[in-house]
C-alpha positions in Angstrom: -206.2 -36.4 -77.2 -207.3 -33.0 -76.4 -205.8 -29.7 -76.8 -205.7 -29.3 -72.9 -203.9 -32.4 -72.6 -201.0 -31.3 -75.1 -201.1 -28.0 -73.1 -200.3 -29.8 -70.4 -197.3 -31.8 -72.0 -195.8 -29.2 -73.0 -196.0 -28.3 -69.1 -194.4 -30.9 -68.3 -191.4 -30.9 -71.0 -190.7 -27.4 -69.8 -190.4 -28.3 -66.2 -188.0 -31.3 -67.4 -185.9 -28.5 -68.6 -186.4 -28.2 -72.2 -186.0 -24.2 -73.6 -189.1 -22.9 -75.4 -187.0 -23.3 -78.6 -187.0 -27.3 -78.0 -191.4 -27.2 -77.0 -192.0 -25.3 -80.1 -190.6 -28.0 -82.1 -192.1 -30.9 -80.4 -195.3 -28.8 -80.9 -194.4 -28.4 -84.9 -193.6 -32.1 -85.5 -197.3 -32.6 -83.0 -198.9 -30.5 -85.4 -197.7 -32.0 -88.6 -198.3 -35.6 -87.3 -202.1 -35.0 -86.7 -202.6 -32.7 -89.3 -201.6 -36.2 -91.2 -204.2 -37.8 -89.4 -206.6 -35.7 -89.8 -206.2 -36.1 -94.4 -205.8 -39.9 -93.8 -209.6 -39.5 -91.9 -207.7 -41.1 -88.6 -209.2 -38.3 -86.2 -211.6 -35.7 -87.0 -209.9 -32.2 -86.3 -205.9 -31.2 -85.0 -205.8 -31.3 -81.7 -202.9 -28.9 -82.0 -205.6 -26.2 -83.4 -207.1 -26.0 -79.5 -203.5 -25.9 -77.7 -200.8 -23.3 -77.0 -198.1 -22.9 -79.0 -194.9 -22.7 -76.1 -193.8 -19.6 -75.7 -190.1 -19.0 -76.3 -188.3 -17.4 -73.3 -185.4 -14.8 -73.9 -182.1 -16.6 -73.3 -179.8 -14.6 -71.7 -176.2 -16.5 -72.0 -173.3 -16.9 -69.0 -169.8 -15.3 -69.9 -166.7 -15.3 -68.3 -164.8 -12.0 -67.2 -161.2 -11.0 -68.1 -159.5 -12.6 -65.1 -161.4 -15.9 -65.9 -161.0 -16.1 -70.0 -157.3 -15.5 -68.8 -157.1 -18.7 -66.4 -158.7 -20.9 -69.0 -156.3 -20.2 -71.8 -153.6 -20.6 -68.9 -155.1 -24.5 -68.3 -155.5 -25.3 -71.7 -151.5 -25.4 -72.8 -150.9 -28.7 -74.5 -154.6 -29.2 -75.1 -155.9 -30.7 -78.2 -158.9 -28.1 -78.4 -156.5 -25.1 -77.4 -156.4 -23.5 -80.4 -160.0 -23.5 -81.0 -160.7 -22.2 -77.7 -158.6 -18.9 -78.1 -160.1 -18.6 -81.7 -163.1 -18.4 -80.0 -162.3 -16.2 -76.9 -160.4 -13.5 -79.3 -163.0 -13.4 -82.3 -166.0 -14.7 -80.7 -166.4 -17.3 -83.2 -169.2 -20.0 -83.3 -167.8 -23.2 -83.5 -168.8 -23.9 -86.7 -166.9 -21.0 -88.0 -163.7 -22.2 -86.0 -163.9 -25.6 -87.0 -164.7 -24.6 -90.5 -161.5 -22.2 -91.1 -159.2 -22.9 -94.2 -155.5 -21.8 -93.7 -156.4 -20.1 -96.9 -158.6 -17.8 -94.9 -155.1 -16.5 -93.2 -153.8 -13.7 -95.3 -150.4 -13.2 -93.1 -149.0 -10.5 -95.5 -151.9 -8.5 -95.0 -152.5 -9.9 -91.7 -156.5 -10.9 -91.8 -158.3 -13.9 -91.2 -161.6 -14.1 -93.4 -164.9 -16.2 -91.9 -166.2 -18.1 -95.2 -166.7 -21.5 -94.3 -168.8 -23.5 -91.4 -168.6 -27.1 -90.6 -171.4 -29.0 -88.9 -172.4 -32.3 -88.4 -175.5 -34.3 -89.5 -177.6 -37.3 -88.2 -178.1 -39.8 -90.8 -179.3 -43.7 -90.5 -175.4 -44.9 -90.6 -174.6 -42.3 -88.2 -173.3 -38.8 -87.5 -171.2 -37.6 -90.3 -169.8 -34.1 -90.9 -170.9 -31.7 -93.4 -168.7 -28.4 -94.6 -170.5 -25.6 -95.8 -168.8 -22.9 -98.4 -172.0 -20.9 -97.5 -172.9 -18.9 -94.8 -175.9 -19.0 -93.1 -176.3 -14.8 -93.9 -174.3 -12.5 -95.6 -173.0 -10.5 -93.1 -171.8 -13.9 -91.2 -168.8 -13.2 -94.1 -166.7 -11.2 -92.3 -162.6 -10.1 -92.6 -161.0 -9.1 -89.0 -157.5 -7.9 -88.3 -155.0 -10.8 -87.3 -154.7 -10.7 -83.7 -150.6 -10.9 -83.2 -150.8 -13.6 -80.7 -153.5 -15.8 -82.4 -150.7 -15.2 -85.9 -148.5 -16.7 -83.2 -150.4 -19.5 -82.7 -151.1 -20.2 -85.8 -147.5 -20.2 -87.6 -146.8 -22.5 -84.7 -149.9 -25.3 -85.7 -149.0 -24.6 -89.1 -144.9 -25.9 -88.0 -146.7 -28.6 -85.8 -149.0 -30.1 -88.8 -145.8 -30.3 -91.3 -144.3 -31.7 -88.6 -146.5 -34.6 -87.9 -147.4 -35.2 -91.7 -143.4 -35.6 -92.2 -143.1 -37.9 -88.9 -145.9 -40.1 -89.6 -146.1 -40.3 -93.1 -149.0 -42.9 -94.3 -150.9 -43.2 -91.2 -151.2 -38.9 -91.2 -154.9 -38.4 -92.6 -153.7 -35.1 -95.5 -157.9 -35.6 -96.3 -158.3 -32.3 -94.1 -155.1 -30.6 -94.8 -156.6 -27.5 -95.6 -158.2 -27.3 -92.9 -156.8 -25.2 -89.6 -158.4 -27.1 -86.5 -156.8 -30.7 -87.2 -155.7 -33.0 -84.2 -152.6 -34.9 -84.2 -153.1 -37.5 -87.0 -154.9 -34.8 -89.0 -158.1 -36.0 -88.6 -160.7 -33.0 -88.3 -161.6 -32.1 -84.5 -165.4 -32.6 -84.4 -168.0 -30.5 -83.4 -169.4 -32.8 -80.8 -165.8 -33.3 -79.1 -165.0 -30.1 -79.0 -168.7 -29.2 -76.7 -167.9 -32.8 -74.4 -164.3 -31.6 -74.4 -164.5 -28.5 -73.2 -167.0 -29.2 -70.3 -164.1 -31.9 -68.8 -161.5 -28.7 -69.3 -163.5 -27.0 -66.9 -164.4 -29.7 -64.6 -161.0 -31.0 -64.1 -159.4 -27.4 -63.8 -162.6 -26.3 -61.2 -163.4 -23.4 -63.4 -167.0 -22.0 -63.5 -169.4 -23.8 -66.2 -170.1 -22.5 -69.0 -171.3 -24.0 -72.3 -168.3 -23.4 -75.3 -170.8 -21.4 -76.8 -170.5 -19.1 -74.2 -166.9 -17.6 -75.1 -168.4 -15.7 -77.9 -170.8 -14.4 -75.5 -167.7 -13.6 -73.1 -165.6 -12.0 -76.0 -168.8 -9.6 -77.0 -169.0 -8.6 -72.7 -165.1 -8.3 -72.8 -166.2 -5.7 -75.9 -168.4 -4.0 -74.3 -167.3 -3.5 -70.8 -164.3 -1.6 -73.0 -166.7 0.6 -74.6 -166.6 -0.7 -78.2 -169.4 0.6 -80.0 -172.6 -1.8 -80.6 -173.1 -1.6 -84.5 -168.7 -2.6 -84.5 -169.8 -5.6 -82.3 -172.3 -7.0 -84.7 -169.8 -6.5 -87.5 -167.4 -8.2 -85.0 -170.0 -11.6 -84.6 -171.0 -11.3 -87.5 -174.7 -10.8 -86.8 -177.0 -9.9 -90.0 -179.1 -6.4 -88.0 -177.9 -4.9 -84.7 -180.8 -5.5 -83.3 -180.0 -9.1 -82.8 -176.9 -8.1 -80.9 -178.6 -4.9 -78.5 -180.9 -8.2 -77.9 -178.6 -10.4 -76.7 -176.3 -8.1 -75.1 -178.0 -5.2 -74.0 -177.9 -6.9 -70.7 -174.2 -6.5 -69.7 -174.6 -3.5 -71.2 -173.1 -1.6 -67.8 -171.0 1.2 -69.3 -174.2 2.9 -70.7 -176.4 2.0 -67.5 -173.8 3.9 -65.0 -173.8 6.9 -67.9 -177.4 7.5 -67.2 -177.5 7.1 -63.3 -174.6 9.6 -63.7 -176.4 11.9 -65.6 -179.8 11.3 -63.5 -177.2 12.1 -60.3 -175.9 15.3 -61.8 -179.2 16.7 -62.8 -181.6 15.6 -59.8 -178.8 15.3 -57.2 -178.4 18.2 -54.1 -176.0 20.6 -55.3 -177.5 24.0 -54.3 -175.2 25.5 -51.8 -178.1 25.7 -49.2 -178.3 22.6 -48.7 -175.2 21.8 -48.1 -174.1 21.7 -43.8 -170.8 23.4 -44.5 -172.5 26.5 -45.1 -174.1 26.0 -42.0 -171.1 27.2 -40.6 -170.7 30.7 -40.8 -174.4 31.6 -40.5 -175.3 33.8 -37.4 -177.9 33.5 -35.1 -180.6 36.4 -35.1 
Protein backbone atom coordinates (compact mmCIF):
# COMPACT_ATOMS: atom_id res chain seq x y z
CA UNK A 1 0.00 0.00 0.00
CA UNK A 2 1.14 3.37 -0.83
CA UNK A 3 0.94 6.62 0.91
CA UNK A 4 -1.28 7.99 -1.97
CA UNK A 5 -3.56 5.22 -1.60
CA UNK A 6 -4.15 5.91 2.35
CA UNK A 7 -4.49 9.56 1.21
CA UNK A 8 -7.07 8.56 -0.70
CA UNK A 9 -8.99 6.51 2.08
CA UNK A 10 -9.02 8.90 4.18
CA UNK A 11 -10.88 10.76 1.21
CA UNK A 12 -13.16 8.53 1.19
CA UNK A 13 -13.94 8.14 5.08
CA UNK A 14 -14.44 11.80 5.15
CA UNK A 15 -16.95 11.95 2.34
CA UNK A 16 -18.82 8.96 4.29
CA UNK A 17 -19.19 11.54 6.97
CA UNK A 18 -16.63 10.80 9.52
CA UNK A 19 -15.27 14.38 11.46
CA UNK A 20 -11.41 14.89 11.16
CA UNK A 21 -11.35 13.88 14.83
CA UNK A 22 -12.58 10.18 13.84
CA UNK A 23 -9.66 10.15 10.33
CA UNK A 24 -6.99 11.11 12.65
CA UNK A 25 -7.52 8.14 14.64
CA UNK A 26 -7.98 5.66 11.91
CA UNK A 27 -4.73 7.26 10.67
CA UNK A 28 -3.03 6.73 14.36
CA UNK A 29 -4.14 3.07 14.80
CA UNK A 30 -2.84 2.88 10.52
CA UNK A 31 0.32 4.20 11.66
CA UNK A 32 0.92 1.95 14.67
CA UNK A 33 -0.22 -1.22 12.74
CA UNK A 34 2.59 -0.74 10.02
CA UNK A 35 5.03 0.70 12.10
CA UNK A 36 4.54 -3.04 13.65
CA UNK A 37 5.13 -4.36 10.45
CA UNK A 38 7.79 -2.62 9.59
CA UNK A 39 9.94 -4.16 13.32
CA UNK A 40 8.56 -7.63 12.53
CA UNK A 41 10.46 -7.08 8.82
CA UNK A 42 6.72 -7.57 7.20
CA UNK A 43 7.12 -4.36 4.79
CA UNK A 44 10.07 -2.35 4.38
CA UNK A 45 9.09 1.38 5.42
CA UNK A 46 5.41 3.06 6.98
CA UNK A 47 3.46 3.78 4.46
CA UNK A 48 1.88 6.30 6.81
CA UNK A 49 5.38 8.31 6.67
CA UNK A 50 4.34 9.38 2.80
CA UNK A 51 0.52 10.22 3.62
CA UNK A 52 -1.44 13.10 5.11
CA UNK A 53 -2.27 13.15 8.41
CA UNK A 54 -6.48 14.40 8.18
CA UNK A 55 -6.85 17.61 9.08
CA UNK A 56 -9.30 18.29 11.85
CA UNK A 57 -12.04 20.78 10.89
CA UNK A 58 -13.44 23.37 13.51
CA UNK A 59 -16.77 22.05 14.83
CA UNK A 60 -19.11 24.57 15.26
CA UNK A 61 -22.12 22.95 17.46
CA UNK A 62 -26.22 23.65 16.86
CA UNK A 63 -28.12 25.25 19.92
CA UNK A 64 -31.46 25.85 20.53
CA UNK A 65 -32.82 29.49 21.38
CA UNK A 66 -34.89 30.51 24.47
CA UNK A 67 -38.40 29.95 22.94
CA UNK A 68 -37.09 26.37 21.89
CA UNK A 69 -35.16 25.14 25.27
CA UNK A 70 -38.57 26.30 26.71
CA UNK A 71 -40.85 23.94 24.48
CA UNK A 72 -38.61 20.98 25.14
CA UNK A 73 -38.69 21.16 28.90
CA UNK A 74 -42.59 21.74 28.27
CA UNK A 75 -42.58 18.00 26.23
CA UNK A 76 -40.55 16.33 28.56
CA UNK A 77 -43.06 16.27 31.77
CA UNK A 78 -43.23 12.70 32.98
CA UNK A 79 -40.12 11.78 31.12
CA UNK A 80 -37.68 9.35 32.48
CA UNK A 81 -34.62 11.58 31.24
CA UNK A 82 -36.36 14.96 32.37
CA UNK A 83 -34.38 15.74 34.95
CA UNK A 84 -31.22 15.28 33.21
CA UNK A 85 -32.27 17.27 30.47
CA UNK A 86 -33.03 20.53 32.55
CA UNK A 87 -29.62 19.76 34.48
CA UNK A 88 -28.18 20.18 31.34
CA UNK A 89 -30.20 23.18 29.79
CA UNK A 90 -29.64 25.30 33.19
CA UNK A 91 -25.85 24.41 34.02
CA UNK A 92 -24.74 23.34 30.74
CA UNK A 93 -23.52 20.13 31.98
CA UNK A 94 -21.89 17.26 29.92
CA UNK A 95 -23.58 14.22 30.44
CA UNK A 96 -21.14 12.64 32.20
CA UNK A 97 -21.22 15.30 34.82
CA UNK A 98 -25.14 14.91 34.99
CA UNK A 99 -25.14 11.33 35.16
CA UNK A 100 -22.30 11.32 37.53
CA UNK A 101 -23.90 13.81 40.40
CA UNK A 102 -24.07 12.51 44.00
CA UNK A 103 -27.03 13.98 46.11
CA UNK A 104 -24.12 14.70 48.31
CA UNK A 105 -23.04 17.25 45.73
CA UNK A 106 -26.40 19.29 46.79
CA UNK A 107 -25.62 21.50 49.65
CA UNK A 108 -29.48 22.87 50.15
CA UNK A 109 -28.60 24.90 53.21
CA UNK A 110 -26.12 26.73 51.39
CA UNK A 111 -27.92 26.20 48.25
CA UNK A 112 -24.96 24.92 45.71
CA UNK A 113 -24.57 22.02 43.69
CA UNK A 114 -20.68 20.94 43.29
CA UNK A 115 -19.43 19.06 39.76
CA UNK A 116 -16.96 16.32 41.27
CA UNK A 117 -17.79 13.16 39.76
CA UNK A 118 -18.29 11.85 35.84
CA UNK A 119 -19.69 8.55 34.86
CA UNK A 120 -18.95 7.03 31.53
CA UNK A 121 -19.19 3.85 30.00
CA UNK A 122 -16.56 1.38 28.64
CA UNK A 123 -16.30 -1.32 25.90
CA UNK A 124 -15.00 -4.49 27.20
CA UNK A 125 -15.10 -8.19 25.61
CA UNK A 126 -18.33 -9.09 27.96
CA UNK A 127 -19.79 -5.92 26.94
CA UNK A 128 -20.46 -2.21 27.74
CA UNK A 129 -20.19 -1.61 31.40
CA UNK A 130 -20.18 1.64 33.31
CA UNK A 131 -17.33 3.24 34.88
CA UNK A 132 -17.60 6.30 37.72
CA UNK A 133 -14.89 8.57 37.91
CA UNK A 134 -14.09 10.56 41.43
CA UNK A 135 -11.64 12.52 39.09
CA UNK A 136 -12.06 15.06 36.74
CA UNK A 137 -10.77 15.16 33.54
CA UNK A 138 -9.05 18.99 34.62
CA UNK A 139 -9.10 20.83 37.53
CA UNK A 140 -11.12 23.53 36.61
CA UNK A 141 -13.91 20.84 35.43
CA UNK A 142 -14.45 21.08 39.59
CA UNK A 143 -16.67 23.68 39.75
CA UNK A 144 -19.49 24.90 42.66
CA UNK A 145 -22.61 26.94 41.05
CA UNK A 146 -25.50 28.56 42.80
CA UNK A 147 -28.65 26.25 43.18
CA UNK A 148 -31.01 27.31 40.58
CA UNK A 149 -34.52 27.56 42.61
CA UNK A 150 -36.40 25.61 40.22
CA UNK A 151 -33.86 22.86 39.50
CA UNK A 152 -33.83 22.78 44.10
CA UNK A 153 -37.50 22.20 43.09
CA UNK A 154 -36.93 19.44 41.09
CA UNK A 155 -34.67 17.92 42.95
CA UNK A 156 -36.43 17.79 46.54
CA UNK A 157 -39.16 16.39 44.36
CA UNK A 158 -36.84 13.18 42.87
CA UNK A 159 -35.42 12.99 46.06
CA UNK A 160 -39.62 12.38 47.54
CA UNK A 161 -40.06 10.19 44.33
CA UNK A 162 -36.78 7.83 45.01
CA UNK A 163 -37.96 7.19 48.86
CA UNK A 164 -41.02 6.69 47.46
CA UNK A 165 -40.28 3.88 45.16
CA UNK A 166 -37.50 2.31 47.45
CA UNK A 167 -40.53 2.07 50.20
CA UNK A 168 -43.08 0.80 47.49
CA UNK A 169 -40.99 -1.73 45.95
CA UNK A 170 -38.85 -2.90 48.52
CA UNK A 171 -36.51 -5.89 47.32
CA UNK A 172 -36.90 -5.61 43.69
CA UNK A 173 -35.62 -1.47 44.18
CA UNK A 174 -31.86 -1.66 43.04
CA UNK A 175 -30.34 0.87 46.55
CA UNK A 176 -26.68 -0.13 44.51
CA UNK A 177 -26.97 3.55 43.07
CA UNK A 178 -28.72 5.23 45.86
CA UNK A 179 -26.33 7.93 46.00
CA UNK A 180 -26.60 8.64 42.94
CA UNK A 181 -29.19 11.67 41.60
CA UNK A 182 -30.14 10.48 37.90
CA UNK A 183 -31.75 6.94 38.93
CA UNK A 184 -34.87 5.68 36.87
CA UNK A 185 -37.70 4.03 38.50
CA UNK A 186 -36.30 0.85 39.94
CA UNK A 187 -33.05 2.76 40.84
CA UNK A 188 -31.08 1.41 38.33
CA UNK A 189 -28.56 4.15 36.98
CA UNK A 190 -29.85 5.94 33.64
CA UNK A 191 -27.03 5.16 31.11
CA UNK A 192 -25.11 7.22 29.07
CA UNK A 193 -26.05 5.58 25.91
CA UNK A 194 -29.98 5.84 26.68
CA UNK A 195 -29.89 9.04 27.61
CA UNK A 196 -28.17 10.16 23.72
CA UNK A 197 -30.86 7.37 21.88
CA UNK A 198 -33.40 8.80 24.25
CA UNK A 199 -33.29 12.13 23.69
CA UNK A 200 -33.16 11.96 19.84
CA UNK A 201 -36.93 10.03 19.96
CA UNK A 202 -37.89 13.16 22.46
CA UNK A 203 -37.38 15.19 19.67
CA UNK A 204 -38.59 13.20 16.84
CA UNK A 205 -41.91 12.36 18.39
CA UNK A 206 -42.50 15.96 19.69
CA UNK A 207 -41.29 17.46 15.87
CA UNK A 208 -38.65 19.61 17.57
CA UNK A 209 -35.49 20.60 15.66
CA UNK A 210 -32.46 18.04 15.93
CA UNK A 211 -30.00 18.48 17.90
CA UNK A 212 -27.43 16.08 19.52
CA UNK A 213 -27.93 16.14 23.78
CA UNK A 214 -24.68 17.49 23.68
CA UNK A 215 -25.92 20.43 22.18
CA UNK A 216 -27.86 21.90 25.35
CA UNK A 217 -24.65 22.84 26.92
CA UNK A 218 -23.89 24.53 23.80
CA UNK A 219 -27.56 26.20 23.96
CA UNK A 220 -27.11 27.15 27.72
CA UNK A 221 -23.51 28.98 26.93
CA UNK A 222 -25.60 30.99 23.55
CA UNK A 223 -28.54 31.63 26.11
CA UNK A 224 -25.31 33.21 28.30
CA UNK A 225 -24.12 35.05 25.97
CA UNK A 226 -26.92 36.52 23.99
CA UNK A 227 -27.56 38.07 27.86
CA UNK A 228 -24.34 39.57 27.92
CA UNK A 229 -22.60 37.35 30.55
CA UNK A 230 -19.01 37.93 30.43
CA UNK A 231 -16.75 35.20 28.54
CA UNK A 232 -14.03 34.39 31.35
CA UNK A 233 -17.74 33.74 33.85
CA UNK A 234 -18.81 31.32 31.02
CA UNK A 235 -15.75 29.14 31.15
CA UNK A 236 -15.99 29.10 34.91
CA UNK A 237 -19.67 28.32 34.22
CA UNK A 238 -18.66 24.96 31.79
CA UNK A 239 -16.10 24.44 33.37
CA UNK A 240 -13.50 24.81 30.71
CA UNK A 241 -9.61 24.64 31.89
CA UNK A 242 -8.36 28.29 29.54
CA UNK A 243 -10.93 30.69 28.04
CA UNK A 244 -9.55 30.23 25.01
CA UNK A 245 -11.27 27.01 24.67
CA UNK A 246 -14.58 28.70 25.22
CA UNK A 247 -13.92 32.27 22.78
CA UNK A 248 -13.18 29.06 20.35
CA UNK A 249 -16.16 27.43 20.58
CA UNK A 250 -18.38 30.30 21.04
CA UNK A 251 -17.04 33.17 19.55
CA UNK A 252 -19.43 32.43 16.88
CA UNK A 253 -22.80 33.34 18.41
CA UNK A 254 -21.01 35.81 19.79
CA UNK A 255 -23.68 38.69 18.42
CA UNK A 256 -23.86 41.11 21.25
CA UNK A 257 -20.10 42.16 20.63
CA UNK A 258 -20.49 41.97 16.67
CA UNK A 259 -23.55 44.59 16.65
CA UNK A 260 -21.14 46.73 19.36
CA UNK A 261 -18.57 47.23 16.72
CA UNK A 262 -20.89 47.80 13.54
CA UNK A 263 -22.37 50.39 16.05
CA UNK A 264 -19.37 52.01 16.72
CA UNK A 265 -18.02 51.65 12.93
CA UNK A 266 -21.73 53.45 12.12
CA UNK A 267 -21.18 56.22 14.65
CA UNK A 268 -17.65 57.06 13.60
CA UNK A 269 -17.74 56.61 9.65
CA UNK A 270 -21.54 57.23 9.29
CA UNK A 271 -22.99 60.83 7.58
CA UNK A 272 -23.69 62.98 10.39
CA UNK A 273 -22.35 66.40 9.17
CA UNK A 274 -25.27 68.71 8.88
CA UNK A 275 -24.47 69.30 5.13
CA UNK A 276 -25.28 66.45 4.16
CA UNK A 277 -28.21 66.11 5.51
CA UNK A 278 -31.57 67.19 2.83
CA UNK A 279 -33.43 68.94 5.64
CA UNK A 280 -31.00 71.66 5.50
CA UNK A 281 -31.69 71.82 2.05
CA UNK A 282 -34.50 73.56 3.03
CA UNK A 283 -33.96 76.92 3.94
CA UNK A 284 -31.06 77.60 1.59
CA UNK A 285 -31.66 80.44 -0.99
CA UNK A 286 -30.94 80.50 -4.43
CA UNK A 287 -28.21 83.03 -5.65
Amino acid sequence: MSGDEINAYYTTIRSDGLKGTTAQRHHAMLHRAFQQAVKRRIIPTNPCLQADRPKSVPFIGSYYNAEELKTLLNCVEGDPIRLVIMLAAYYGLRRSEVLGLKWSAVDFTAKTVSIRHKILEEETKSGIVLKGYDVMKTKSSYRTLPLIPHIEEELLAEQARQEEMRTVMRGAYDKKYSEYICVDALGGLITPQYVSSHFQVILKENGLRKIRFHDLRHSCASLLLANNIPMKMIQDWLGHSDMATTANIYSHIDSSSELASANMIEEVLGVTDDEDNPENDKDEKPE
